[in-house]
PyMOL Python script that loads the backbone (N, CA, C, O; Angstrom):
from pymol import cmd

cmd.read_pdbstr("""\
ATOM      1  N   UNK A   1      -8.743  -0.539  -3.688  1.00  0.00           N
ATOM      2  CA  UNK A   1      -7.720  -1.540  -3.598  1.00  0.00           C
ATOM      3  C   UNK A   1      -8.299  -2.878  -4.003  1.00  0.00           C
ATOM      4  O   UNK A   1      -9.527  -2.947  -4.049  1.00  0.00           O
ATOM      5  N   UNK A   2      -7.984  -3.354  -4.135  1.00  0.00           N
ATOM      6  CA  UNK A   2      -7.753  -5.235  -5.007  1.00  0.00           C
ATOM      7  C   UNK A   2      -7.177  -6.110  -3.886  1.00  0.00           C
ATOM      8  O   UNK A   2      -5.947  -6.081  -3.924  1.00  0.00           O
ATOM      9  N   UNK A   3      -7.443  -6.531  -3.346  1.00  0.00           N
ATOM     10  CA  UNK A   3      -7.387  -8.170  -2.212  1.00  0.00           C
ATOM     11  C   UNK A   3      -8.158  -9.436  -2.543  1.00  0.00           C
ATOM     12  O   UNK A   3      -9.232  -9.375  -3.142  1.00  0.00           O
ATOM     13  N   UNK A   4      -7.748 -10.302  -2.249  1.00  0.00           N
ATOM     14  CA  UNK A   4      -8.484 -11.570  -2.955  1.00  0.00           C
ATOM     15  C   UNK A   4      -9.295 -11.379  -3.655  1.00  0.00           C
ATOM     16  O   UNK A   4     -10.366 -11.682  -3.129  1.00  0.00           O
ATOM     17  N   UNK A   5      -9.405 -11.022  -4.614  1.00  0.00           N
ATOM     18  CA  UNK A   5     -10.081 -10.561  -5.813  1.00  0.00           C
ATOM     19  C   UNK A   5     -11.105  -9.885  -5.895  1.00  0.00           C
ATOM     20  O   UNK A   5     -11.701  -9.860  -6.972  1.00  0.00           O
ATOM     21  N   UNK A   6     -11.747  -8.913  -4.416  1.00  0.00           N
ATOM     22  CA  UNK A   6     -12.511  -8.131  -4.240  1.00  0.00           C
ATOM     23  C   UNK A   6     -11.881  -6.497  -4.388  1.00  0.00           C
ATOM     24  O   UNK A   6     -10.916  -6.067  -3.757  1.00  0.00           O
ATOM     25  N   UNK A   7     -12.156  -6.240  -4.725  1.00  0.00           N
ATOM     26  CA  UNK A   7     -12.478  -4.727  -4.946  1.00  0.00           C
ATOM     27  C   UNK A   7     -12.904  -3.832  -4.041  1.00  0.00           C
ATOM     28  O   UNK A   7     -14.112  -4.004  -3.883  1.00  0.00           O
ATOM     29  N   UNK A   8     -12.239  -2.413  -2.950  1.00  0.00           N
ATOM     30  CA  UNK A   8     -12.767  -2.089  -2.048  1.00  0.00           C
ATOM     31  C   UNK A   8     -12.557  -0.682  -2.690  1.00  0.00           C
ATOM     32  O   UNK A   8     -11.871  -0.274  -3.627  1.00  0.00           O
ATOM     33  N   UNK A   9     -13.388  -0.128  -1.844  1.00  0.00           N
ATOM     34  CA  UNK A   9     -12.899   1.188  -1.929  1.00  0.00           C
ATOM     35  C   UNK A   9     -12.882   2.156  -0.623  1.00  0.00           C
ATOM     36  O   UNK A   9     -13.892   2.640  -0.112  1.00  0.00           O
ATOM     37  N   UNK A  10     -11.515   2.353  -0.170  1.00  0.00           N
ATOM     38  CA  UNK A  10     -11.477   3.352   0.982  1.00  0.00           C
ATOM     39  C   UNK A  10     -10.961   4.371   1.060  1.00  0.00           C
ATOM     40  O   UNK A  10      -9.918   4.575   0.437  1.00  0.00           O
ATOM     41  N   UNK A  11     -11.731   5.659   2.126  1.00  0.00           N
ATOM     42  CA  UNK A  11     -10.810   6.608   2.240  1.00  0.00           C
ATOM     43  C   UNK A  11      -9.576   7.223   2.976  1.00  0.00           C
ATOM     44  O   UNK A  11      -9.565   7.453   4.185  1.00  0.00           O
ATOM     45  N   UNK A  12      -8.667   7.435   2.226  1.00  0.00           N
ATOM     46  CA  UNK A  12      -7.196   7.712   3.424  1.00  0.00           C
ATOM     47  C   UNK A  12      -6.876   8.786   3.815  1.00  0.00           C
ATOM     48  O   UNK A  12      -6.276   9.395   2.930  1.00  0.00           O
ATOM     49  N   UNK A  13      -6.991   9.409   4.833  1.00  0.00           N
ATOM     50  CA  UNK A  13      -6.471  10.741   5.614  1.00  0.00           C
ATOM     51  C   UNK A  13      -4.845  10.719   5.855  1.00  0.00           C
ATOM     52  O   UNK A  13      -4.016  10.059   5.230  1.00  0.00           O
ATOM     53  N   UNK A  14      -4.691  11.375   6.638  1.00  0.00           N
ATOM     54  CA  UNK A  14      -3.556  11.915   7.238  1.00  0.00           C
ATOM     55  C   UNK A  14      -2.404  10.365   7.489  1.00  0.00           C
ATOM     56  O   UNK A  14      -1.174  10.348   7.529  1.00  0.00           O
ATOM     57  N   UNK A  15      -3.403   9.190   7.621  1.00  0.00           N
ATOM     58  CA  UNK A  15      -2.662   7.755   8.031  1.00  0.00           C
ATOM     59  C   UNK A  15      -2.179   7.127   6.767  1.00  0.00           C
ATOM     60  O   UNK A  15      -2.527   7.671   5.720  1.00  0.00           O
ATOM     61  N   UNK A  16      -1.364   5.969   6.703  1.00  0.00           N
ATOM     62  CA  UNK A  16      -0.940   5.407   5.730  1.00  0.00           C
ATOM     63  C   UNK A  16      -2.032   4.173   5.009  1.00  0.00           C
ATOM     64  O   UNK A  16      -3.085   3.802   5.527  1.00  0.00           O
ATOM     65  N   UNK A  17      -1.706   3.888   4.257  1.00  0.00           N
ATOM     66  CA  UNK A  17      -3.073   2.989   3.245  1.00  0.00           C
ATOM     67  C   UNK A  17      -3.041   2.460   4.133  1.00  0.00           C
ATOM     68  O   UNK A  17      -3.841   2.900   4.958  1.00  0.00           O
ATOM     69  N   UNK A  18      -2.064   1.059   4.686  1.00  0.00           N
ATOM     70  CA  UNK A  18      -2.261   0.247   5.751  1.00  0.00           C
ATOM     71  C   UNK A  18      -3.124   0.644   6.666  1.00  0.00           C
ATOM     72  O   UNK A  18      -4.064  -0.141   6.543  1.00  0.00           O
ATOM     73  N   UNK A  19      -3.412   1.511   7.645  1.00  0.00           N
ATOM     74  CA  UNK A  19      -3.572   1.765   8.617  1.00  0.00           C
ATOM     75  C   UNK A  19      -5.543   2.427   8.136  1.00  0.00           C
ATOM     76  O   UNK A  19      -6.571   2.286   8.799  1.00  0.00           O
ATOM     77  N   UNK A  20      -5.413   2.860   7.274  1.00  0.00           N
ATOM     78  CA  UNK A  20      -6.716   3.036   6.472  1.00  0.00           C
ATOM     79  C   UNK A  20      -7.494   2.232   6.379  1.00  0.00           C
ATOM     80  O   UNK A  20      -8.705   2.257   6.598  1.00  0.00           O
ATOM     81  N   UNK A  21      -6.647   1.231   5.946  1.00  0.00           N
ATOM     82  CA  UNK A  21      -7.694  -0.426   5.472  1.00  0.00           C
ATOM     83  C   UNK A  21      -7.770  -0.588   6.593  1.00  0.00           C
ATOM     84  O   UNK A  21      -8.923  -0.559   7.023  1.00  0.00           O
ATOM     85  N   UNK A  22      -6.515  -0.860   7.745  1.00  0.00           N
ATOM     86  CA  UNK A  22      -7.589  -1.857   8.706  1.00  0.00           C
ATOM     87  C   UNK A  22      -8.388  -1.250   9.616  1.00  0.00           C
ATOM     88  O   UNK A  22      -8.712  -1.877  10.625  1.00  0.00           O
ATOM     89  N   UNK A  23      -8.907   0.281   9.372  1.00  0.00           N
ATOM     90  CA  UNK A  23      -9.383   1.186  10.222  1.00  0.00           C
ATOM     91  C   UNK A  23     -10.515   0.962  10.009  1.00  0.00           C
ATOM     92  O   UNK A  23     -11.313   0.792  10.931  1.00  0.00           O
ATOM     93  N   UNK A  24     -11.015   0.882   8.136  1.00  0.00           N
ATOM     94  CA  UNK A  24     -12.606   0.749   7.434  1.00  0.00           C
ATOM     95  C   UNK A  24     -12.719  -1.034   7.349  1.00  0.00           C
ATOM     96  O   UNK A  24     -13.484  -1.592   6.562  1.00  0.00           O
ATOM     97  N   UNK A  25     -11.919  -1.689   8.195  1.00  0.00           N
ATOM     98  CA  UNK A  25     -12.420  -3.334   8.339  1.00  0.00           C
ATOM     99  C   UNK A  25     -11.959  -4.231   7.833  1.00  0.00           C
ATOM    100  O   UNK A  25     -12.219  -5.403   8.105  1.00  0.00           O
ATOM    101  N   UNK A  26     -10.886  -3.684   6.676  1.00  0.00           N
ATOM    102  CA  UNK A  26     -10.460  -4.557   5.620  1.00  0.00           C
ATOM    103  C   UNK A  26      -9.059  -5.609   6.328  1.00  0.00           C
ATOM    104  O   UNK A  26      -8.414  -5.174   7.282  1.00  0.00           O
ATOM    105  N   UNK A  27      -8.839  -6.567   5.898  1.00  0.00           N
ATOM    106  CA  UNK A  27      -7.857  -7.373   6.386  1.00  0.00           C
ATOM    107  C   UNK A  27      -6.919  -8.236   5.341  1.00  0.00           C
ATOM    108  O   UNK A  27      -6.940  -9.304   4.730  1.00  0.00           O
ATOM    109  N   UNK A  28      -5.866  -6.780   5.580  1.00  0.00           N
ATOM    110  CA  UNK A  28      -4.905  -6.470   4.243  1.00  0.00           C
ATOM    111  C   UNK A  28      -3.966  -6.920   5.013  1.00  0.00           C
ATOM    112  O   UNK A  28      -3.925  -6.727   6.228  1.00  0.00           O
ATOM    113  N   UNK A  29      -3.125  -7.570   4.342  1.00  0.00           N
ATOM    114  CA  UNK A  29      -1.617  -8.298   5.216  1.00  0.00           C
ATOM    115  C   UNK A  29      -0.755  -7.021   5.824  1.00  0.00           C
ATOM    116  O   UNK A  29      -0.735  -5.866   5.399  1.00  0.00           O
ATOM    117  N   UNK A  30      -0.130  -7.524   6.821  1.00  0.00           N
ATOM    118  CA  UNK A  30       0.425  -7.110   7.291  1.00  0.00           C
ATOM    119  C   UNK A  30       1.729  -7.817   8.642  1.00  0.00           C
ATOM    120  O   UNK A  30       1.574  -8.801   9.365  1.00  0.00           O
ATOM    121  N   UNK A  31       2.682  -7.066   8.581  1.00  0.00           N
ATOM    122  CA  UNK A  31       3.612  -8.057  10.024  1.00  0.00           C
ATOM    123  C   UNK A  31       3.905  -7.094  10.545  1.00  0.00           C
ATOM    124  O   UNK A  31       3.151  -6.553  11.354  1.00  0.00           O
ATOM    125  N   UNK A  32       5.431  -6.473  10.130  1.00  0.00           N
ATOM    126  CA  UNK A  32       6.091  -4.966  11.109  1.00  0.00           C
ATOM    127  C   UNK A  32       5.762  -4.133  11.230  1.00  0.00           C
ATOM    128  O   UNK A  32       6.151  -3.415  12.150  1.00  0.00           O
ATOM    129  N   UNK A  33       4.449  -3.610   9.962  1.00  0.00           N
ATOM    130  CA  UNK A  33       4.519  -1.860  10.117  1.00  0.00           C
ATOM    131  C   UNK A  33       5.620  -1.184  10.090  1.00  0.00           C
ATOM    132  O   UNK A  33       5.630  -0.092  10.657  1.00  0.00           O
ATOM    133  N   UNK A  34       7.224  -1.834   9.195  1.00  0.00           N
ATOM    134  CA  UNK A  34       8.231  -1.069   9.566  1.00  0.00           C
ATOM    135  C   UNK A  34       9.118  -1.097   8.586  1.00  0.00           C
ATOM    136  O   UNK A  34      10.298  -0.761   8.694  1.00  0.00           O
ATOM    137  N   UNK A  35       8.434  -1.604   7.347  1.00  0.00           N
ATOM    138  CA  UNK A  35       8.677  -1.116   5.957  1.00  0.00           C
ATOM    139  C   UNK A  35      10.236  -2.210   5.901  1.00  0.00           C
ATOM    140  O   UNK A  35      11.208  -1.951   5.190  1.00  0.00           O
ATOM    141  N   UNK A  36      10.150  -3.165   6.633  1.00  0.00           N
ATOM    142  CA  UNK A  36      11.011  -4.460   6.703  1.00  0.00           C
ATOM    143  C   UNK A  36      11.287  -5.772   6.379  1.00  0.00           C
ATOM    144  O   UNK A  36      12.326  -6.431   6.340  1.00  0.00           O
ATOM    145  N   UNK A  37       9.695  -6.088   6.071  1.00  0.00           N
ATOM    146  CA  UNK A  37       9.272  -7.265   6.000  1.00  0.00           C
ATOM    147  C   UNK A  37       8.614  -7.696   4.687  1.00  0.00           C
ATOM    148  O   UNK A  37       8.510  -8.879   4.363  1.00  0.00           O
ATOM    149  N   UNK A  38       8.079  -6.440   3.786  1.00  0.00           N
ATOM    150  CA  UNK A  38       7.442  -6.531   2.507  1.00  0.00           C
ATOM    151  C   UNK A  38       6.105  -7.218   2.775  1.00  0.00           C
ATOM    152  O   UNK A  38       5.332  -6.997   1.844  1.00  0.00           O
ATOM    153  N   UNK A  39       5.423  -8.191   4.005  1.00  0.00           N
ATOM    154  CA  UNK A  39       4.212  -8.569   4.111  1.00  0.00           C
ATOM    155  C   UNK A  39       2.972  -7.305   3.471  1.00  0.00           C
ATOM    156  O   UNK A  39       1.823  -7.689   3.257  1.00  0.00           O
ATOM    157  N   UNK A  40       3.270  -6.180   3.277  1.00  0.00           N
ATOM    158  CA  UNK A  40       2.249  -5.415   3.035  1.00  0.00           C
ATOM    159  C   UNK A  40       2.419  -5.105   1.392  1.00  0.00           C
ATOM    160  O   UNK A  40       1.419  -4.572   0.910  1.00  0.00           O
ATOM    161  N   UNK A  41       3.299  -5.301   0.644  1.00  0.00           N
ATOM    162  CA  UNK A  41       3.563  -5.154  -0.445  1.00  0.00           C
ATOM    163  C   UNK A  41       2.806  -4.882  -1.115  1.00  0.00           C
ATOM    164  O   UNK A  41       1.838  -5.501  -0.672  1.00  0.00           O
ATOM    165  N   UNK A  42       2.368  -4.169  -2.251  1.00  0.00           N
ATOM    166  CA  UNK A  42       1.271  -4.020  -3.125  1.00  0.00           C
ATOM    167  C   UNK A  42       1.847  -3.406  -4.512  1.00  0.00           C
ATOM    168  O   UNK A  42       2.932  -2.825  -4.478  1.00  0.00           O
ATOM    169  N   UNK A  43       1.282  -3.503  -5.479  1.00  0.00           N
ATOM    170  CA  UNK A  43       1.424  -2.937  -6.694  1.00  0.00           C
ATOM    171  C   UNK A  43       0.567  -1.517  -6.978  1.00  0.00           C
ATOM    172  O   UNK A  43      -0.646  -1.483  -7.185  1.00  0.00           O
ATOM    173  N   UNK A  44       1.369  -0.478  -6.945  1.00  0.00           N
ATOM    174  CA  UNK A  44       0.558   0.904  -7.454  1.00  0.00           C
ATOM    175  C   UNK A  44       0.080   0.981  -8.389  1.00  0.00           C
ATOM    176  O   UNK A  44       0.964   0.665  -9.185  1.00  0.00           O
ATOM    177  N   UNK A  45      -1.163   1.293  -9.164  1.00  0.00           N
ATOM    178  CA  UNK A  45      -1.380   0.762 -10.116  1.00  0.00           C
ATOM    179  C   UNK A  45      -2.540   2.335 -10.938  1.00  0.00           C
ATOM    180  O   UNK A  45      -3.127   2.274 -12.018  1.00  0.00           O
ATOM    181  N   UNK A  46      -2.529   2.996 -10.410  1.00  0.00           N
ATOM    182  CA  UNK A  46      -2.904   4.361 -10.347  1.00  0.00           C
ATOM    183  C   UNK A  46      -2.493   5.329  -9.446  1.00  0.00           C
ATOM    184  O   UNK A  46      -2.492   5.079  -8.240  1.00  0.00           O
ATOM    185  N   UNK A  47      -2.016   6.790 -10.040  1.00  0.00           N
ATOM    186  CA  UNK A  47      -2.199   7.209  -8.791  1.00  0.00           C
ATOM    187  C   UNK A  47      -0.348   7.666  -8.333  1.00  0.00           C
ATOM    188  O   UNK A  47       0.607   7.361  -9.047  1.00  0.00           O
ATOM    189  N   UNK A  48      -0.235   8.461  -6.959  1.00  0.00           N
ATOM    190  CA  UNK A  48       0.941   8.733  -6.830  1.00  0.00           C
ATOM    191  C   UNK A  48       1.514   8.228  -5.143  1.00  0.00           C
ATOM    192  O   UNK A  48       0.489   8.255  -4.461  1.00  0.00           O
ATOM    193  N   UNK A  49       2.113   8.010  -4.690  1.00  0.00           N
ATOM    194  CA  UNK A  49       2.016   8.181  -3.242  1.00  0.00           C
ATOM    195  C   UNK A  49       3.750   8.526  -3.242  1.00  0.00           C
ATOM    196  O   UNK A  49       4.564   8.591  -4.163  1.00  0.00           O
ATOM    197  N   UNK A  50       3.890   8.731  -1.553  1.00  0.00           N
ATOM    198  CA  UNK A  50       5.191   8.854  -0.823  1.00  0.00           C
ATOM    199  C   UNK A  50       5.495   7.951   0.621  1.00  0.00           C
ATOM    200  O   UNK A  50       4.869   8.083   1.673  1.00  0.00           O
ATOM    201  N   UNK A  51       6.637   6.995   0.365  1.00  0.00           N
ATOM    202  CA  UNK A  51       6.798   6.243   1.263  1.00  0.00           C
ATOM    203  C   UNK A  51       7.853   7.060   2.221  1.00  0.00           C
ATOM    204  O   UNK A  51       8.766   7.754   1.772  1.00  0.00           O
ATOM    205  N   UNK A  52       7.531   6.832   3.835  1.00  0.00           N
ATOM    206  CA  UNK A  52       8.039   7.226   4.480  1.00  0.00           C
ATOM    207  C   UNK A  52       9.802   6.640   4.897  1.00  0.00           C
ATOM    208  O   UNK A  52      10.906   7.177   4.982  1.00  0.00           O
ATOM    209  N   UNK A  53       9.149   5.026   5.102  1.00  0.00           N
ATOM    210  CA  UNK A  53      10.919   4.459   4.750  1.00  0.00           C
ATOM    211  C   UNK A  53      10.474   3.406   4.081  1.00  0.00           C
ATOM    212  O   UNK A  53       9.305   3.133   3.807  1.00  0.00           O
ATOM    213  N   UNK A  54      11.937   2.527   3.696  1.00  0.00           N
ATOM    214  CA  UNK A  54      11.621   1.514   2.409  1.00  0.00           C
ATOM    215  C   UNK A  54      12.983   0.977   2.766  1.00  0.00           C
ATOM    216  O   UNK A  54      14.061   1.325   2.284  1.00  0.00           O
ATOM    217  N   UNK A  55      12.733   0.000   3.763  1.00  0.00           N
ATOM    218  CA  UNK A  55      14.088  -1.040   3.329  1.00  0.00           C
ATOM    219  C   UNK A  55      14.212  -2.383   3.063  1.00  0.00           C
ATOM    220  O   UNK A  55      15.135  -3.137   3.368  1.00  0.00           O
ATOM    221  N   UNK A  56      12.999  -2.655   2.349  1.00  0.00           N
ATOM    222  CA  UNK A  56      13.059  -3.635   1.637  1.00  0.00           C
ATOM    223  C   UNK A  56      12.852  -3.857   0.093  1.00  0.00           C
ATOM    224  O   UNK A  56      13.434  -4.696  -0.595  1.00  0.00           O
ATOM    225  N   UNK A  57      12.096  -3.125  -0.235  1.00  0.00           N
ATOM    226  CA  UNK A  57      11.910  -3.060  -1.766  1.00  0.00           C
ATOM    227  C   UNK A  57      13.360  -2.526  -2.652  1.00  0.00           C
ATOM    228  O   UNK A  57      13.880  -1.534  -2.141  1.00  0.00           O
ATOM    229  N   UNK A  58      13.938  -2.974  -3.690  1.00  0.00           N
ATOM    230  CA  UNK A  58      14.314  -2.792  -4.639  1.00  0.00           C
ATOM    231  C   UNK A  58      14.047  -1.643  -5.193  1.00  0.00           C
ATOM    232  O   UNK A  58      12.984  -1.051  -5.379  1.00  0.00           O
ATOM    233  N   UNK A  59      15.497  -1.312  -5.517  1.00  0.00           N
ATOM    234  CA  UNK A  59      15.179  -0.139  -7.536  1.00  0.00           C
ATOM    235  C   UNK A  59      14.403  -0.680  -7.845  1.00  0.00           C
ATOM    236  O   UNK A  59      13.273  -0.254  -7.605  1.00  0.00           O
ATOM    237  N   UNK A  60      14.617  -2.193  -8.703  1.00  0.00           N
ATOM    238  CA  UNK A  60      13.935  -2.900  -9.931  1.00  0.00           C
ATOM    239  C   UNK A  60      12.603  -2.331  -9.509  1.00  0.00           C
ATOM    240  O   UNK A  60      12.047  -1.365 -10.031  1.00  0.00           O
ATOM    241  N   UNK A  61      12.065  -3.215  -8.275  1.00  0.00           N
ATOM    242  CA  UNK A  61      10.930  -3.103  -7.589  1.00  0.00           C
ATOM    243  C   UNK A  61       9.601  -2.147  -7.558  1.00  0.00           C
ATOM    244  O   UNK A  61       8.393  -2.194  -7.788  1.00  0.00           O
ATOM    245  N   UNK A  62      10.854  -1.049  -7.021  1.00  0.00           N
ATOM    246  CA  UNK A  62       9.982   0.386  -6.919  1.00  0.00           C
ATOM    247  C   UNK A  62       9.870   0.946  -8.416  1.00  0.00           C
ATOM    248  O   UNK A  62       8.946   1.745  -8.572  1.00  0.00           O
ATOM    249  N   UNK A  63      10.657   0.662  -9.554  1.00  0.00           N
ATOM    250  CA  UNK A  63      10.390   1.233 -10.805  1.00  0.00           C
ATOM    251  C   UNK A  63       9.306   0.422 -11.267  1.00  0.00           C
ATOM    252  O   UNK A  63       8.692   0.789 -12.269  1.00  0.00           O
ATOM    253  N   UNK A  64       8.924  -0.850 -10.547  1.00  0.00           N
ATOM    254  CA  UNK A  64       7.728  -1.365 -11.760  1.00  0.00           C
ATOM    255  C   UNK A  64       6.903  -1.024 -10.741  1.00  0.00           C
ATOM    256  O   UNK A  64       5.993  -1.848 -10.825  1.00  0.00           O
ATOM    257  N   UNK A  65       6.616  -0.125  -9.602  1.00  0.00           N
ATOM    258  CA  UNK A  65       5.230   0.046  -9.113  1.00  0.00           C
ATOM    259  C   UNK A  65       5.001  -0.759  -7.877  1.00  0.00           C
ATOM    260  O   UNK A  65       3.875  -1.176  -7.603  1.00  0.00           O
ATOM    261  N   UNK A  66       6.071  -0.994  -7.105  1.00  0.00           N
ATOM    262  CA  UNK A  66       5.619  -1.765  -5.586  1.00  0.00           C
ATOM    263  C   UNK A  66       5.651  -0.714  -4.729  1.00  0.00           C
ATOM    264  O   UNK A  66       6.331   0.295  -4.917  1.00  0.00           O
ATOM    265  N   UNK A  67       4.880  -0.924  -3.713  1.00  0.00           N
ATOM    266  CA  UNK A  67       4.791   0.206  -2.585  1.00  0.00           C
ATOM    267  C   UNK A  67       4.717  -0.761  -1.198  1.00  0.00           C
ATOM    268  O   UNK A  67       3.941  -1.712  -1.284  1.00  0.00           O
ATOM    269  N   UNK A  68       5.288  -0.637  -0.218  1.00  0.00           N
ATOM    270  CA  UNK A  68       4.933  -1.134   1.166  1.00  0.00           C
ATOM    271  C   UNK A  68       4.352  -0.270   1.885  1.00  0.00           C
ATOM    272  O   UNK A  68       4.880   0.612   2.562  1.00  0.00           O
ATOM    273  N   UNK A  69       2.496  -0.669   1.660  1.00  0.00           N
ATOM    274  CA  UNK A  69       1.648   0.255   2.110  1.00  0.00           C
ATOM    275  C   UNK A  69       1.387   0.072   3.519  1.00  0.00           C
ATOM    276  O   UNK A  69       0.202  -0.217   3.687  1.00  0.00           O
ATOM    277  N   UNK A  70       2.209   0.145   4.865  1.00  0.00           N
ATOM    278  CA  UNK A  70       2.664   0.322   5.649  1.00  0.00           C
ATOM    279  C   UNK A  70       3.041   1.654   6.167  1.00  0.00           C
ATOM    280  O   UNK A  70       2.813   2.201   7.247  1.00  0.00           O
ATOM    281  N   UNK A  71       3.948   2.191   4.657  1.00  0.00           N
ATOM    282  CA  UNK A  71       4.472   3.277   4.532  1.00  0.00           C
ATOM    283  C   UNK A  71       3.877   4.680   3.635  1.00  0.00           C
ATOM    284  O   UNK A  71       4.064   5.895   3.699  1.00  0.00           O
ATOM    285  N   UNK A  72       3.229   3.938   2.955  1.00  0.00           N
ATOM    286  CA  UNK A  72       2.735   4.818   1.875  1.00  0.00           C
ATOM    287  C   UNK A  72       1.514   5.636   2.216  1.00  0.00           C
ATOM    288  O   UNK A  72       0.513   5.088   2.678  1.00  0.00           O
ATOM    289  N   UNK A  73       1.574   6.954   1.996  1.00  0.00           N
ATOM    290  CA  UNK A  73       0.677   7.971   1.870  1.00  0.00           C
ATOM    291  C   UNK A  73       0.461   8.300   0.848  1.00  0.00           C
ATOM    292  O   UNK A  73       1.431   8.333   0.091  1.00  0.00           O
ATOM    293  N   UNK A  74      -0.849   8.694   0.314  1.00  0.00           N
ATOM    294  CA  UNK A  74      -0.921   8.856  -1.397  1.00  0.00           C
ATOM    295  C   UNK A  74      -0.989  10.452  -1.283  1.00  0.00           C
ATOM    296  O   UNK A  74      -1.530  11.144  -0.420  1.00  0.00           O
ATOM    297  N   UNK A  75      -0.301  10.803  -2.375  1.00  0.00           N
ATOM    298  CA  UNK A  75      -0.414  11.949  -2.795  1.00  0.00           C
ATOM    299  C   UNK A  75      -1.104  12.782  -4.078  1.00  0.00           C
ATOM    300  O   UNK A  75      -1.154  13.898  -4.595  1.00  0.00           O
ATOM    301  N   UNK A  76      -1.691  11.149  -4.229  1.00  0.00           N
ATOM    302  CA  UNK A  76      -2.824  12.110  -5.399  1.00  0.00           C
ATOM    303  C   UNK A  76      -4.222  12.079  -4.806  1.00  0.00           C
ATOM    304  O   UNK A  76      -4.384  11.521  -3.720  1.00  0.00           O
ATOM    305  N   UNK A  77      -5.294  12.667  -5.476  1.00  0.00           N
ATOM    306  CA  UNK A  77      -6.488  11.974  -5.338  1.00  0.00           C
ATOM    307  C   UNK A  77      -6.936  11.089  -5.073  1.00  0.00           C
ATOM    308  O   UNK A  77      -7.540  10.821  -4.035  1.00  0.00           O
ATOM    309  N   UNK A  78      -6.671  10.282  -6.207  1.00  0.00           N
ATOM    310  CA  UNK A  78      -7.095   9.212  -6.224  1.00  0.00           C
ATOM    311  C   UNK A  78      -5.848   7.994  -6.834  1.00  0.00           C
ATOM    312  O   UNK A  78      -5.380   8.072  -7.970  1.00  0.00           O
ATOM    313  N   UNK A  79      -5.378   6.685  -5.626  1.00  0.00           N
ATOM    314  CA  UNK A  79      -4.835   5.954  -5.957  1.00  0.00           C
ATOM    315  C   UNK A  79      -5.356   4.516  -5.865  1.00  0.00           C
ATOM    316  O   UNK A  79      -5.949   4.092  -4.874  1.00  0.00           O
ATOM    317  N   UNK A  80      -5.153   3.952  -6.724  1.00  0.00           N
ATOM    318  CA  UNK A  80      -5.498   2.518  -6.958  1.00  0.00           C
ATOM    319  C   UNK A  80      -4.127   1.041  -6.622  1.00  0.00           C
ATOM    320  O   UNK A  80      -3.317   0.817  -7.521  1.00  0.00           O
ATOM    321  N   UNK A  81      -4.090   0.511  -5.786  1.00  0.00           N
ATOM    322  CA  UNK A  81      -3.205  -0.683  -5.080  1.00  0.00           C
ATOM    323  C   UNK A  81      -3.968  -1.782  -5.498  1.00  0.00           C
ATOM    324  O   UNK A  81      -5.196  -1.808  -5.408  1.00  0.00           O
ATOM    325  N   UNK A  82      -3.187  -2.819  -6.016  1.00  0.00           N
ATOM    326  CA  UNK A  82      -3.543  -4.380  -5.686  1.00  0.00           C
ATOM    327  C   UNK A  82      -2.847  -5.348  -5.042  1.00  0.00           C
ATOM    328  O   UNK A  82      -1.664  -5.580  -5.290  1.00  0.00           O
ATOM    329  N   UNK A  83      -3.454  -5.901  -4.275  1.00  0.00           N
ATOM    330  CA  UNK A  83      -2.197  -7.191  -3.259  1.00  0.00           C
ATOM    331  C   UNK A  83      -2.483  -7.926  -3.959  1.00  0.00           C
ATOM    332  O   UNK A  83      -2.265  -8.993  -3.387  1.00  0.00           O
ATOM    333  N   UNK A  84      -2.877  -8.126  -4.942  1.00  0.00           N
ATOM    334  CA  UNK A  84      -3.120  -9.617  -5.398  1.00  0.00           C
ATOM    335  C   UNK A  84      -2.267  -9.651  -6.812  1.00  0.00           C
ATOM    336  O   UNK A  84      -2.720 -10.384  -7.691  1.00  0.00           O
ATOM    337  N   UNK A  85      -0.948  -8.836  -7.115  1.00  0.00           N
ATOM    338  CA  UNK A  85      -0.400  -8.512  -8.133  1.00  0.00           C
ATOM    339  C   UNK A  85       0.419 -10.072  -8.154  1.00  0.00           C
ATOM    340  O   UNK A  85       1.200 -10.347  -9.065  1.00  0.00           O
TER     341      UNK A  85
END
""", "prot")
cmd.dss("prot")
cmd.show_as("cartoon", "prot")
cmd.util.cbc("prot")
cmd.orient("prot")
């Protein structure tokens, strides 16, 4: 993932990216955890995932690659996010 212009790399289990990052230390925005607020917003930028709910993002939105990683579980291998889109 991509946050203030550092570069991390973590691994995600069974939990959502959110909950990943702030598990391995990282301090990735966040407010509701409730896929409401868009504070977790990120750009997908590799990679596949599945959001559990989404009521804030847009069609437009979600077709160019936003995810509220709050919600998001990846479903590929390997996915690549930036907050700093």
């Amino acid at each position: 993932m991509t946050l203030d212009g550092k570069e991390r790399v973590i691994n995600v289990g069974s939990e959502t990216i959110l909950e990943a990052a702030i598990k391995a230390g990282v301090e990735a925005p966040f407010s509701c955890r409730s896929a409401i607020c868009s504070t977790c917003m990120a750009k997908l930028e590799e990679g596949t995932v599945k959001m559990d709910m989404n009521h804030v993002l847009t069609d437009e939105e979600l077709e160019e690659g936003y995810i509220v990683t709050c919600q998001s579980h990846p479903t590929s291998d390997k996915v690549r996010i930036n907050y700093d889109f």
